[in-house]
N, C-alpha and C positions, 0 to 999 in steps of 0.2 A: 480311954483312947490312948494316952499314952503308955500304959499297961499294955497295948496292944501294939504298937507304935515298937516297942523295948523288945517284946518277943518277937516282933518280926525280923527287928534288929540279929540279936541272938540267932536266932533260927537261919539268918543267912551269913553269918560268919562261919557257923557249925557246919552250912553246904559248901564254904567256901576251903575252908581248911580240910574237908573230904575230898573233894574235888582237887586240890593239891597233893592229898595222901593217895588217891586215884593213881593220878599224873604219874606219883614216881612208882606206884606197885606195874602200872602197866607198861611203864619205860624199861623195868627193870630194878630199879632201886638207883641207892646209889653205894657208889665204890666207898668208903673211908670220906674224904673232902672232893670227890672226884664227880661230877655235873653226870649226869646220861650223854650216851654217844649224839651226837651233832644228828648223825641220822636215824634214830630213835625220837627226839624232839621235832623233826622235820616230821614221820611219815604220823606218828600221832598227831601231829596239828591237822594234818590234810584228813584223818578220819572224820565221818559223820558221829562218832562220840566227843568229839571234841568242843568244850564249853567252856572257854572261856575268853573272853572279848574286851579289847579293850580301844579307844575314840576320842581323838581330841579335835575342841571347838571353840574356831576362835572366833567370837563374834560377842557385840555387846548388845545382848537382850533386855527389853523392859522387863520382861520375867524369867525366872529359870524355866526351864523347860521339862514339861511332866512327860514327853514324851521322846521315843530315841532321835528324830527327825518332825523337821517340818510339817506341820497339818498337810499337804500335801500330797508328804510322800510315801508311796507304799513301802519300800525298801529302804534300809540305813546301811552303810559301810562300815564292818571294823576289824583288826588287824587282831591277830593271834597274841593274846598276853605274854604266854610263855616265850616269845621273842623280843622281847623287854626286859627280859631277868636274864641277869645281873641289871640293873635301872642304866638304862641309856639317858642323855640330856631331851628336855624338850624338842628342843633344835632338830636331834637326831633322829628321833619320832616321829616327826613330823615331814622330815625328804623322804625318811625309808616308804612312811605313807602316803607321799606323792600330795602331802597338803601343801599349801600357801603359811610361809611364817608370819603373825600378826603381832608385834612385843606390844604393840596399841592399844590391846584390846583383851577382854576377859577370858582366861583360858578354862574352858570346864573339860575336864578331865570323865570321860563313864566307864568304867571296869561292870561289866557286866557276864552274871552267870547264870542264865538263867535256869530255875528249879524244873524239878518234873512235873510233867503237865503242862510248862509253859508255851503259847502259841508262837514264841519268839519265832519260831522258826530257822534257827543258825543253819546256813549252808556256805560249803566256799563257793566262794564267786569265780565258778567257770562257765562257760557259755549254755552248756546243757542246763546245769543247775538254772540260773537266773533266767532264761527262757521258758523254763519250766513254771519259777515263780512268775514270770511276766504273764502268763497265761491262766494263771490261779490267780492274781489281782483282779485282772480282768475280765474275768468270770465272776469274782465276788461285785465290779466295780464295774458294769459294763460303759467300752467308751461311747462318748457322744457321736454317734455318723459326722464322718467330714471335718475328722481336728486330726490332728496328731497320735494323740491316743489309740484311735482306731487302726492309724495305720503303724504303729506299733506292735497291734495285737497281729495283723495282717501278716507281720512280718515274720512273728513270732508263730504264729502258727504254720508259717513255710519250713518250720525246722524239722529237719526226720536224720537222728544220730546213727549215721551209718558206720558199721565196724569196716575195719579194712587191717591187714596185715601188716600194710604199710602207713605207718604211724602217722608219714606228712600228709598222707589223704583225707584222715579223718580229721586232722587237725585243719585241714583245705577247708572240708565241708563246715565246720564248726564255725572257725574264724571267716567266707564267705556271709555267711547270713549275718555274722557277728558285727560288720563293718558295715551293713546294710540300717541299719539302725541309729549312724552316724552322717549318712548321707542322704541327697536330696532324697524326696520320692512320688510319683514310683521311679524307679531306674531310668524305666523308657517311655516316650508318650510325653504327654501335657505334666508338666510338673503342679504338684499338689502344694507341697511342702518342701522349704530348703532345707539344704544342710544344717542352719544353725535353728531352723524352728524343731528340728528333729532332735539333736543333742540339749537344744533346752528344757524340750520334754522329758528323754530320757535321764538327766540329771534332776528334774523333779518327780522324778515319779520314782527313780530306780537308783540314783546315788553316784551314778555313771559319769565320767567326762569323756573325753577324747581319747585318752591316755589308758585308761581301762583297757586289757588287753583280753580279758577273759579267760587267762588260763590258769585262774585259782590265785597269783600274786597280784600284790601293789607295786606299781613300778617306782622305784627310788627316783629320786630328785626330777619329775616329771611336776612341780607346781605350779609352773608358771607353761608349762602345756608346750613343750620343746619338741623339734623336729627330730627324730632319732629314728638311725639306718636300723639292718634287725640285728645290727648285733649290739648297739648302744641298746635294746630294747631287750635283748635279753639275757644282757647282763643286768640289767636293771630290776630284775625280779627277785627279792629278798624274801620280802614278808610275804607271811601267807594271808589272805583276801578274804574275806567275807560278808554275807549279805544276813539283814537279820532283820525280820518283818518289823514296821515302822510302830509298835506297841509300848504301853505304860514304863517309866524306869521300872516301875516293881511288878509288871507281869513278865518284865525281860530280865528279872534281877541283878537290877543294876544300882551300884552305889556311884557316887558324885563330886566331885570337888569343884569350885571355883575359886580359879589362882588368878588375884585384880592384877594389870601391869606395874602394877606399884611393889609388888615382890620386886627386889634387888635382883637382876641379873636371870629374871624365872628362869628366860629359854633355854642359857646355858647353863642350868642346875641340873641336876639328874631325878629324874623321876621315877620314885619306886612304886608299882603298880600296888603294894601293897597295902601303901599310905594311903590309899583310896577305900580302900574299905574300911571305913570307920562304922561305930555302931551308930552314929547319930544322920548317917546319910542314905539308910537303903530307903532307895525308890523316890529320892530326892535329891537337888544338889546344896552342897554346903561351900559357906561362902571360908577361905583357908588362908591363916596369915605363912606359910610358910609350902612348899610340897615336898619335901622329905623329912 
C-alpha cells in the first residue's frame, strides 16, 4: 500500500512539472528572466486546456476532507493557479477570490491537476458553462418535485445562447436567466420559493453566492457580499473562475495542505502554490507547520 501510495505520489509530481513545462511551451517560453506577456497568461487560463486549480478553506473540520466540497455539492469553485505566481499573501488570495478571511480557523490549501481521464470536469465558470453543468447534475441527480432543485433545473433548462453581433445582447440574454436563479420564484404568479431559499440552494449544490457574476472571473473583495454599481463590479473581475465537478482529491488530482491558525502571521505570509505539492499529500490533506 505504501508502495503504491509513493507511486502515486511520484506519478503526480512528474504530471505536475509537465503540466508547467506545457504552460511555458504553449505561452511561448520564456524570454532570459522575463515572465510570458500578461496577455498570454490571461487568454491560456480562460482555454478549456487549462488545468490547473488552486482553493482555499477556511473552516474547522472534525476530518479532513476526501472530497473537493461538501457531500452535497455537485460543483466546487477554484481560481487559476497561474495567477498566484509569483506567491501572493493568504490575505490577498483570498479578496481576489471573493472569500471571507478566517485567521481562526484551519486554512486547507487544494492545488489541484487533475490527470487524463479525470471526471473532474474543469470548466470556467461562465453562465453557459455552468448551466450546462446544472443540467448534467441534474440529469445524473434528478430533483425532488416541489423543492428548489427543481426549480433550478426549470430555470436552467429556459436557457438557449443566442449569438448576436452585438455583444451587450448576448451578454443581456446570458446574464437575464443568470440573475433568475438568485431570485424569488417563479417570477410571476404565487410565489414558490424566496430569494434566499433559491441562493441557498444554488450555493449548495453549485458554489454560487450573490456575487458570482458569471462571466468566467471571481470578483475581488466581494466577501462580505457588498452592494456594487457596474462599474465597482467590473473592475472587480481579476481572477479567472472556475467550476470543477465535486469528486475525490485524487480523482481531481489534488494535493493538500493544512495551515492551523497557530502559524505566526499565516494570512499575511505568501503562499507558494508550489509548497503544496508535496509528495506525501496527493489525494489527501496534510497537516503543515509552516506554508512557504
Amino acid at each position: 500500500m505504501a508502495h503504491t501510495k509513493l507511486t502515486a505520489a511520484i506519478a503526480a509530481i512528474a504530471l505536475m512539472l509537465a503540466a508547467n513545462s506545457n504552460v511555458r511551451a504553449q505561452l511561448g517560453g520564456f524570454h532570459g528572466q522575463h515572465s510570458p506577456a500578461a496577455a498570454l497568461i490571461s487568454e491560456h487560463s480562460r482555454q478549456p486546456r487549462y488545468n490547473d486549480f488552486l482553493r482555499l478553506i477556511f473552516a474547522n473540520l472534525p476530518s479532513p476532507p476526501v472530497t473537493l466540497g461538501a457531500p452535497a455539492a455537485y460543483r466546487v469553485f477554484f481560481g487559476a493557479t497561474i495567477f498566484y505566481q509569483p506567491p501572493l499573501t493568504v490575505a490577498q488570495i483570498a479578496n481576489f477570490s471573493g472569500i471571507p478571511l478566517h485567521s481562526d480557523r484551519d486554512l486547507y490549501v487544494l492545488r489541484c491537476i487533475p490527470p487524463p481521464g479525470s471526471n473532474a470536469d474543469p470548466t470556467l465558470a461562465m453562465w453557459p458553462n455552468l448551466i450546462s453543468r446544472i443540467l448534467d447534475d441534474y440529469d445524473a441527480n434528478p430533483p425532488v418535485p416541489g423543492t428548489p432543485d427543481e426549480a433550478i433545473q426549470k430555470i436552467a433548462q429556459s436557457f438557449d445562447d443566442l449569438p448576436s453581433m452585438v455583444l451587450t445582447e448576448t451578454l443581456e440574454n446570458a446574464l437575464s436567466v443568470g440573475k433568475q436563479f438568485f431570485q424569488k420564484y417563479p417570477q410571476t404568479g404565487a410565489q414558490q420559493f424566496t430569494a434566499q431559499q433559491m441562493q441557498d440552494q444554488m450555493s449548495r449544490r453549485f458554489g454560487t453566492f450573490t456575487a458570482f457574476t458569471g462571466l468566467g472571473y471571481a470578483a475581488e473583495g466581494t466577501a462580505s457580499s457588498p452592494a456594487f454599481d457596474a462599474e465597482q463590479t467590473m473592475r472587480s473581475m481579476v481572477i479567472p473562475d472556475f467550476v470543477l465537478r465535486n469528486v475525490t482529491l485524487a480523482e481531481a488530482g489534488c494535493h493538500c495542505i493544512v495551515a492551523p491558525p497557530a502559524i505566526r502571521n499565516r494570512d499575511q505570509q505568501e503562499l507558494d502554490p508550489d509548497f503544496v505539492l508535496r509528495r506525501d499529500n496527493y489525494g489527501r490533506c496534510v497537516k503543515v507547520k509552516r506554508i512557504s
